[in-house]
C-alpha positions in Angstrom: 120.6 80.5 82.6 118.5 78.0 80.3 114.6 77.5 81.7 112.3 74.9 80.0 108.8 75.3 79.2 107.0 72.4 77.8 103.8 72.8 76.0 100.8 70.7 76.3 98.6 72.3 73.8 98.2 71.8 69.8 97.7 75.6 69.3 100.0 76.4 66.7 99.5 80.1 67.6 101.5 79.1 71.1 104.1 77.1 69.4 104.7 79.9 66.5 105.0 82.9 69.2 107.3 81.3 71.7 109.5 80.2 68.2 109.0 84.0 66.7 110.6 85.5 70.1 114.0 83.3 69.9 113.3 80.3 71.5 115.2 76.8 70.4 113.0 74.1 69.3 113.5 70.5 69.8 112.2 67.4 70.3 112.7 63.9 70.4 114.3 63.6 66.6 116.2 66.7 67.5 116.1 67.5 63.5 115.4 69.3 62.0 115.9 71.6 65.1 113.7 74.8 64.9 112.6 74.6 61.4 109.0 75.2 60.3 108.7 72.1 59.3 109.5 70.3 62.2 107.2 72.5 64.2 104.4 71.6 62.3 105.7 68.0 62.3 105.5 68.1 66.0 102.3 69.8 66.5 100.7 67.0 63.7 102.0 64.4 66.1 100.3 65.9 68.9 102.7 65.5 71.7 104.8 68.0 73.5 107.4 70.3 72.2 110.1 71.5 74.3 110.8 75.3 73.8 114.7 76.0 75.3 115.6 79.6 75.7 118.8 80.3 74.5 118.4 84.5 74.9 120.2 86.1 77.2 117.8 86.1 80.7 117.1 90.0 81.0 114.8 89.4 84.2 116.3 90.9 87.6 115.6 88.9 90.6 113.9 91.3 93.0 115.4 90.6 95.9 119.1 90.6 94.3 118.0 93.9 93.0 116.8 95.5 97.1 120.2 93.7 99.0 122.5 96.1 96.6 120.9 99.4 97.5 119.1 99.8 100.5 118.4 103.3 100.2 119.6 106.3 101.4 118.7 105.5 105.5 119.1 101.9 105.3 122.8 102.0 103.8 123.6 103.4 107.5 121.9 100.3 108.9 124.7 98.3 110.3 126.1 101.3 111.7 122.7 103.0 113.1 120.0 100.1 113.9 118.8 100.1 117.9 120.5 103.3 118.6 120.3 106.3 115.7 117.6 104.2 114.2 114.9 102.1 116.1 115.8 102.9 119.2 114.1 101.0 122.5 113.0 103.3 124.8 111.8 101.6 128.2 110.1 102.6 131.3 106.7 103.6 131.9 105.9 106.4 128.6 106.7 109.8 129.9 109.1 113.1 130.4 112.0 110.6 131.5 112.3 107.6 130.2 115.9 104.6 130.0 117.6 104.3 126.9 120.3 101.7 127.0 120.0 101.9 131.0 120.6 105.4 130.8 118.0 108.3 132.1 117.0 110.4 129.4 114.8 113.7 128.8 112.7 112.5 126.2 111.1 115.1 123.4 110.6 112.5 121.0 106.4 111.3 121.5 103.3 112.6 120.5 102.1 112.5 123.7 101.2 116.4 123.9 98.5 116.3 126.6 100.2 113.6 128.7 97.7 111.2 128.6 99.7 108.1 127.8 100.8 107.1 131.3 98.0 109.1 132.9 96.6 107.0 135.9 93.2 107.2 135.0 93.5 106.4 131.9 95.7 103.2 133.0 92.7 102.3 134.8 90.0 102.4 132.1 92.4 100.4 129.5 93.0 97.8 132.0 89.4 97.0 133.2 88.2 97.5 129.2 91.1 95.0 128.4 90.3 92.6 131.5 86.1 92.4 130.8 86.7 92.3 126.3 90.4 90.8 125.6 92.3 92.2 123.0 89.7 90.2 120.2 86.9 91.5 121.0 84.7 92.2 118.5 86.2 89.6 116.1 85.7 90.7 112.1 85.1 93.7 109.9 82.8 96.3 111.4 80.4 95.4 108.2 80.4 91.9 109.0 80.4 91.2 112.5 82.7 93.6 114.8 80.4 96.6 115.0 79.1 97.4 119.0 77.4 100.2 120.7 80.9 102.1 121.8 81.9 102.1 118.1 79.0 104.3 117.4 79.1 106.1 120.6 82.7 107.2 119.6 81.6 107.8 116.2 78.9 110.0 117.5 81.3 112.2 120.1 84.1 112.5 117.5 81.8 114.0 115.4 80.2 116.7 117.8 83.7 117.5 118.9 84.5 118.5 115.5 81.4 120.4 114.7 80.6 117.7 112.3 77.0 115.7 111.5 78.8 112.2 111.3 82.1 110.5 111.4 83.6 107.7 111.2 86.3 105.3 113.1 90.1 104.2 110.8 92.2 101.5 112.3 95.2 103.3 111.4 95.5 106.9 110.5 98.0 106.3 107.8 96.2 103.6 106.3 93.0 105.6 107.0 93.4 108.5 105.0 94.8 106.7 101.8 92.3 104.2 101.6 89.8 107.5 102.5 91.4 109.3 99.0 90.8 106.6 97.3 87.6 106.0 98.3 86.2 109.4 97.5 88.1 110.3 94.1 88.0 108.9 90.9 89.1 109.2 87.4 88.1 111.8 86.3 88.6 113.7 90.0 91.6 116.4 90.1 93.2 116.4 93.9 95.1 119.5 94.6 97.5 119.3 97.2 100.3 121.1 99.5 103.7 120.3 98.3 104.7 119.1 102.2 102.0 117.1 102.5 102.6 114.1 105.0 103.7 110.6 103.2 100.3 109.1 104.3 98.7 112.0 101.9 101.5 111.1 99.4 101.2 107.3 99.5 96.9 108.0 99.0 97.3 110.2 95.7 99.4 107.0 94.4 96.2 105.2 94.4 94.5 108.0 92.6 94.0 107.4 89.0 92.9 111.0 88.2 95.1 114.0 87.4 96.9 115.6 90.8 98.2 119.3 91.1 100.6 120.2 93.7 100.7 123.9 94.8 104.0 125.5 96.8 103.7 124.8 100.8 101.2 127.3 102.2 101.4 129.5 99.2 98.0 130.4 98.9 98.3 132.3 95.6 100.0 129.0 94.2 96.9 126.7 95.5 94.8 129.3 93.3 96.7 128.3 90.3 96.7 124.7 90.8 93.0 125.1 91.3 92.3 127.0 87.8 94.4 124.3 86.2 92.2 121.6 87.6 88.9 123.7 86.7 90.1 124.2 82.7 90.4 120.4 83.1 87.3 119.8 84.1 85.7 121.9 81.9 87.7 120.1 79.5 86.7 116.5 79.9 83.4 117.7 81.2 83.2 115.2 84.3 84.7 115.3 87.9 85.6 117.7 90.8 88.2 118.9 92.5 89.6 117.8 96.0 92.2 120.5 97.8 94.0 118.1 100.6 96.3 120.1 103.1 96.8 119.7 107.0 96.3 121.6 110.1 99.8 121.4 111.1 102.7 120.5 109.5 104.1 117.9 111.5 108.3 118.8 110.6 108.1 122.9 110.3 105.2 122.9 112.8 103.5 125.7 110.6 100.2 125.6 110.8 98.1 125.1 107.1 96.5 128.4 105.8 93.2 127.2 106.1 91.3 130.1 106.0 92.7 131.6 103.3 92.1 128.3 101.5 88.7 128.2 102.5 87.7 131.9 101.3 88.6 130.4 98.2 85.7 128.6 97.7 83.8 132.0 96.8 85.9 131.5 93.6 86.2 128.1 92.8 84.1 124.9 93.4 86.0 122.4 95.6 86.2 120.2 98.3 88.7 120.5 101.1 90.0 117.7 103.6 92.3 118.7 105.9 94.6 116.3 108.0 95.2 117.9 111.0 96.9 115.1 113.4 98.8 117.3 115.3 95.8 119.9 115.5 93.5 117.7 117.1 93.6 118.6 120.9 96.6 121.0 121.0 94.6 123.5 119.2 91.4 125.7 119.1 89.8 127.0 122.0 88.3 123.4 122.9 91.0 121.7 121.4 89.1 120.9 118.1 91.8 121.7 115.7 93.7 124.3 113.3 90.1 124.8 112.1 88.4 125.8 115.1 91.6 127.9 116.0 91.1 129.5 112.5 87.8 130.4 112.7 87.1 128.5 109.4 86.1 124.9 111.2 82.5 125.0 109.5 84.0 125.6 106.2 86.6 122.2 106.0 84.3 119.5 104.7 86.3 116.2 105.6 88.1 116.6 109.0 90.7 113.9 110.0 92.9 113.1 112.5 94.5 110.5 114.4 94.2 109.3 118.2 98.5 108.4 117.8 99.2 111.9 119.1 96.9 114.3 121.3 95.0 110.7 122.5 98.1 108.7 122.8 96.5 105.9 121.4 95.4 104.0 118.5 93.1 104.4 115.8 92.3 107.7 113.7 88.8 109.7 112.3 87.2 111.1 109.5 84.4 113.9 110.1 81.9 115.3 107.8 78.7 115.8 105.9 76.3 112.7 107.3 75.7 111.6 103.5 79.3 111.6 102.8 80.4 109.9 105.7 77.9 107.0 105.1 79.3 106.9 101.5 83.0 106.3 102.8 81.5 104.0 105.3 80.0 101.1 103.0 83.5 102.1 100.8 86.4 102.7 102.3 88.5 98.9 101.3 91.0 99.2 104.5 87.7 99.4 107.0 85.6 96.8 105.0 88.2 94.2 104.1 89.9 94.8 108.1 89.2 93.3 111.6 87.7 95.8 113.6 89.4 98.3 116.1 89.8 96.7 119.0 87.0 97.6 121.9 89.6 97.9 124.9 91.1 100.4 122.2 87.7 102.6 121.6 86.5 102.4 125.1 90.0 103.7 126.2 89.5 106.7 123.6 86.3 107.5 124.5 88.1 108.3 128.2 91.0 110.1 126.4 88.1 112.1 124.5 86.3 112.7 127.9 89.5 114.0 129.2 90.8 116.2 126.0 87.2 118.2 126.5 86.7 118.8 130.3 90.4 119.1 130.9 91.6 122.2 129.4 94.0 122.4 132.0 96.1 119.8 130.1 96.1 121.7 126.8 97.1 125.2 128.9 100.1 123.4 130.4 100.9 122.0 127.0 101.2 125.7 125.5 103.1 126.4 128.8 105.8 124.2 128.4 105.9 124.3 124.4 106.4 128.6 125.1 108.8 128.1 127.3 111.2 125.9 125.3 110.4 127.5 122.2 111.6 131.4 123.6 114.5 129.9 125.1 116.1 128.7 121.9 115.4 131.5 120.1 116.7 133.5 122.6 119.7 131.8 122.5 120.0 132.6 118.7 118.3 129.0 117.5 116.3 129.0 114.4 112.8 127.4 115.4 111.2 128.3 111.8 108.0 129.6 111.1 106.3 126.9 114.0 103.3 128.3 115.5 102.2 125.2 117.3 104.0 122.8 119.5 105.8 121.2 117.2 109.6 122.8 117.9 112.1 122.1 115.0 115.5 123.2 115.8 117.6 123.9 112.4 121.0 123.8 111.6 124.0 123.3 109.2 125.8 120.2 108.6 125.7 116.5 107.2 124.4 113.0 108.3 127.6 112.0 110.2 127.6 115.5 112.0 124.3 115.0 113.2 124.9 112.1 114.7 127.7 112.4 116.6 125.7 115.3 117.6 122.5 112.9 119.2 125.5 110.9 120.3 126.9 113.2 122.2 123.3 114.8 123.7 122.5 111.0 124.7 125.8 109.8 126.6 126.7 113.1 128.1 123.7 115.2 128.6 120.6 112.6 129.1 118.8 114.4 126.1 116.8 112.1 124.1 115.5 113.8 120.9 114.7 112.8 117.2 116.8 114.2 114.0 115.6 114.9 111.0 118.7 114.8 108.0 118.7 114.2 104.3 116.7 112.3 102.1 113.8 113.8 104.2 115.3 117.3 104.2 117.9 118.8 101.7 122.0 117.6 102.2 123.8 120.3 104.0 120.9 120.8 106.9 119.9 119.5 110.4 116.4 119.5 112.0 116.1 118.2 115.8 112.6 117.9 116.3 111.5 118.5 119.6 108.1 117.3 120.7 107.1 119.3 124.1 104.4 117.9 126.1 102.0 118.5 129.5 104.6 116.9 131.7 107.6 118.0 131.2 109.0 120.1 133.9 110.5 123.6 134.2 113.7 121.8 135.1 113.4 119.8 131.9 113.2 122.5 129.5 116.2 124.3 131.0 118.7 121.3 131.1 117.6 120.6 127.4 118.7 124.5 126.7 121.6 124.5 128.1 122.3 121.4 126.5 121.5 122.5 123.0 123.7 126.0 123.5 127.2 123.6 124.4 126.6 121.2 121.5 125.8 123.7 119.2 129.3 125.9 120.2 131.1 122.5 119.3 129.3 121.8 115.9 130.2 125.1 115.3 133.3 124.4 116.0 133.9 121.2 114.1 133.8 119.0 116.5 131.5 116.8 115.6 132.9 116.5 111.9 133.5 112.7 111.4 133.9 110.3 108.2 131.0 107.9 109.2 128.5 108.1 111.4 129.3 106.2 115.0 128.9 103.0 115.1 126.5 102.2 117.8 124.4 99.4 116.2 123.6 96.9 118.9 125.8 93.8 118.9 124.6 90.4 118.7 
C-alpha cells in the first residue's frame, strides 16, 4: 500500500524526520531522489515535497482485525442469535410469557417482587407518561432537568437505606463506574472481591491508582490486600483506600461477607461501597439490603443499587454521608454530561418504592417461592452452591454444545424458559442454569420446572445431549 503526504511547511525538522524514518523523497526533478541535497534544494525553493512510503504498512485496520475473531460468544452467533442468544420474549412481563409462540415458564427476570406488570403500577406509569412525555425534563439535572420528584426520590432512597443523602444514576452500570471514578484518584488504592460484577470491573479500568484484588468472600485475603494497600500508602505518603464488594453475588447468589468486612475497619482505615443490586428489596427485614440483613447497614459508607431488579424499572442509587454525596453530585461525568432520568421513570419509582416498604407481603412470598424451588432441587440431588438469597444457580458438568441442546430441549419440550451460564464467564467443563424465582410464580410452576430439570438432567447424564455444534436455531431472514 503506498500513501502520500505532502508537506506544506519549510520546517526542515518535518522534512528530515519523515526522510530519517524511511520515507522516499521526490519532487518535480525527481533527482537526485532522497539525497540531502535535494532535500535542502527543495526546502530552499520553498514549495512542496512529496514524501512516498515505500515501508511495509504495519497498521491493522480495526475493523479487519474485530470480523476475524469475534470472541468466544460471538463465534456461535450465526448459530445462536434470537434463540440461545437475544432471545424475544413477548407478552405482558410475568411467570408465563411466548417465546417463538410457545408458552413458557420463565425464571429468567429480575422481577423478584413482581412489580413489573403489577396493575397499579401500570396505572401510575401510564398517567406520569400521559401528563410529562417521555422528554420531560429535557437536559442534565445540572443544567436544566432537575424537578421536585428528583429530590423527593433522592430524599426517600436515602431514608430507606438509613443514609443522610443520595443520589439518582441513569443507569446502574454506568452509574457505579462513573461513581469509582469520581471518588478515587491517583494516588487512591481500591481493594476489591475477585467476583465482582463487570460494571465494578469496567469502573477500576478508569482508575489510575493501584487496585488489589482479594479471593471471593475470603475475608482473611481482603485483610491482606488491605495491608498491601496501607504499606503503599505509607509509602507514597498520599491517598486512601476504597474496599468495593456487593451484597449478593448476582451468579453464585452468595451473599458478600459484609460484616466481617466491616469489623475490619477497627484495624485498618478504609472506605467500603458495596453494590448490592440484588439486595435491595429481597433482603433485610424492610427490604433495605444485605446490610440491613447483616446487621452492619450503618457501617457501609456508599450504598448502591439499581431499580433494574427489585423495582423492575430503570435507573439506579448511590447512598451516603450528605457531604460525600454532594461531592459525587457536582462530579460524577455520566450524570453531569447526561440528559436527565426521565420523570414518567422517577415518578413510577417513587410508587415501586412506596410499594417495596408497605408491602412486605411481596417480599414474604418472594422467599416463599425462592424456598420452595431451591429445597426441591437439592432434594433431588442438584447442586444450588453456596446461595443464600434468591438467586438459584443450578450447576453441572458439560460443554457449550451440551448445554444447549440442553435449553433446547427444556424450551420445545417442557415450556421451561431459563438463562445458562457456560464458559468464557465460567470455567470450560461446567454448566450454571440460573434460575431467577419471583413473587408470582406459582406452586404449579416450581413443580413442573422440577420435574423438568430431574428428566433432562437423567439424559445429560446419559449423553444425550452430547453434540458437535451447538443447534442451529438462529432466526432466518
Amino acid at each position: 500500500m503506498i500513501c502520500l503526504l505532502r508537506i506544506h511547511s519549510q520546517s526542515i525538522t518535518g522534512i528530515r524526520s519523515a526522510w530519517r524514518a524511511g520515507a522516499k523523497v521526490e519532487g518535480p526533478s525527481f533527482a537526485p531522489t532522497g539525497s540531502k541535497a535535494y532535500i535542502c534544494a527543495q526546502i530552499c525553493r520553498a514549495k512542496p515535497v512529496v514524501f512516498i512510503e515505500n515501508r511495509k504498512n504495519i497498521m491493522a485496520d480495526i475493523f479487519e482485525r474485530l470480523v476475524k475473531n469475534y470472541g468466544p460468544l460471538g463465534q456461535h452467533r450465526e448459530r445462536a442469535h434470537g434463540y440461545f442468544a437475544f432471545p424475544k420474549l413477548e407478552g405482558p412481563i410475568g411467570p408465563h410469557m411466548k417465546f417463538r409462540g410457545k408458552e413458557m415458564i420463565v425464571w429468567s427476570l429480575n422481577n423478584y417482587l413482581g412489580l413489573a406488570n403489577h396493575p397499579e403500577i401500570r396505572k401510575v406509569d401510564a398517567e406520569a407518561t400521559e401528563q410529562f412525555g417521555l422528554a420531560y425534563p429535557m437536559g442534565a439535572r445540572m443544567m436544566s432537568g432537575n424537578s421536585n420528584y428528583h429530590e423527593q426520590l433522592e430524599k426517600e432512597l436515602a431514608e430507606f437505606e438509613h443514609k443522610e443523602d443520595a443520589i439518582l444514576l441513569n443507569f446502574g452500570y454506568q452509574g457505579i463506574m462513573s461513581a469509582i471514578d469520581a471518588l478515587c484518584g491517583r494516588h487512591d488504592v481500591v481493594v476489591y472481591d475477585a467476583e465482582s460484577h463487570a460494571c465494578i470491573i469496567d469502573g477500576l479500568r478508569l482508575h489510575p491508582g493501584h487496585r488489589y484484588v482479594f479471593k471471593h468472600n475470603d475475608v482473611d485475603d481482603c485483610e491482606k490486600q488491605l495491608q498491601r494497600a496501607t504499606q503503599l500508602i505509607e509509602k507514597q505518603k498520599a491517598g486512601g483506600i476504597l474496599v468495593i464488594t456487593e451484597g449478593v453475588f448476582g451468579m453464585a447468589g452468595d451473599q458478600g461477607r459484609l460484616k466481617e468486612i466491616c469489623d475490619l475497619k477497627q484495624k485498618y482505615e478504609f472506605r467500603l461501597l458495596v453494590d448490592d443490586a440484588h439486595g435491595f428489596g429481597t433482603l433485610g427485614e424492610t427490604g433495605a439490603g444485605a446490610g440491613e440483613a447483616q446487621g452492619c447497614q450503618d457501617d457501609i459508607d456508599l450504598y448502591f443499587s439499581t431499580f433494574a431488579k427489585s423495582m423492575a424499572s430503570i435507573g439506579a442509587f448511590l447512598a451516603g454521608p450528605r457531604t460525600i454525596i454532594d461531592y459525587i453530585r457536582y462530579n460524577i461525568r455520566s450524570q453531569i454530561f447526561a440528559k436527565s432520568l426521565p420523570m414518567p421513570l422517577v415518578i413510577g419509582n417513587l410508587k415501586r418504592l412506596d410499594m417495596l416498604r408497605t408491602m412486605p407481603e411481596l417480599k414474604a412470598k418472594l422467599w416463599e417461592n425462592a424456598t420452595k424451588l431451591q429445597e426441591g432441587l437439592k432434594a433431588r440431588g442438584f447442586d444450588i452452591g453456596k446461595t443464600d438469597s434468591v438467586v438459584t444457580p443450578v450447576y453441572m458438568k458439560g460443554g457449550v454444545e451440551e448445554a444447549t441442546a440442553m435449553v433446547m430441549d427444556l424450551r420445545e419440550n417442557y415450556g421451561i424458559f431459563c438463562s445458562i451460564v457456560v464458559y468464557p464467564v465460567i470455567p470450560k467443563g461446567h454448566i450454571i442454569y440460573r434460575l431467577i424465582p419471583t413473587a408470582s410464580h406459582s406452586d404449579e410452576d416450581i413443580e413442573r420446572t422440577l420435574q423438568a430439570f430431574s428428566e433432562t438432567k437423567q439424559k445429560l447424564d446419559a449423553g444425550a445431549y452430547k453434540v458437535e455444534a451447538i443447534p442451529d436455531m438462529a432466526e432466518k431472514a
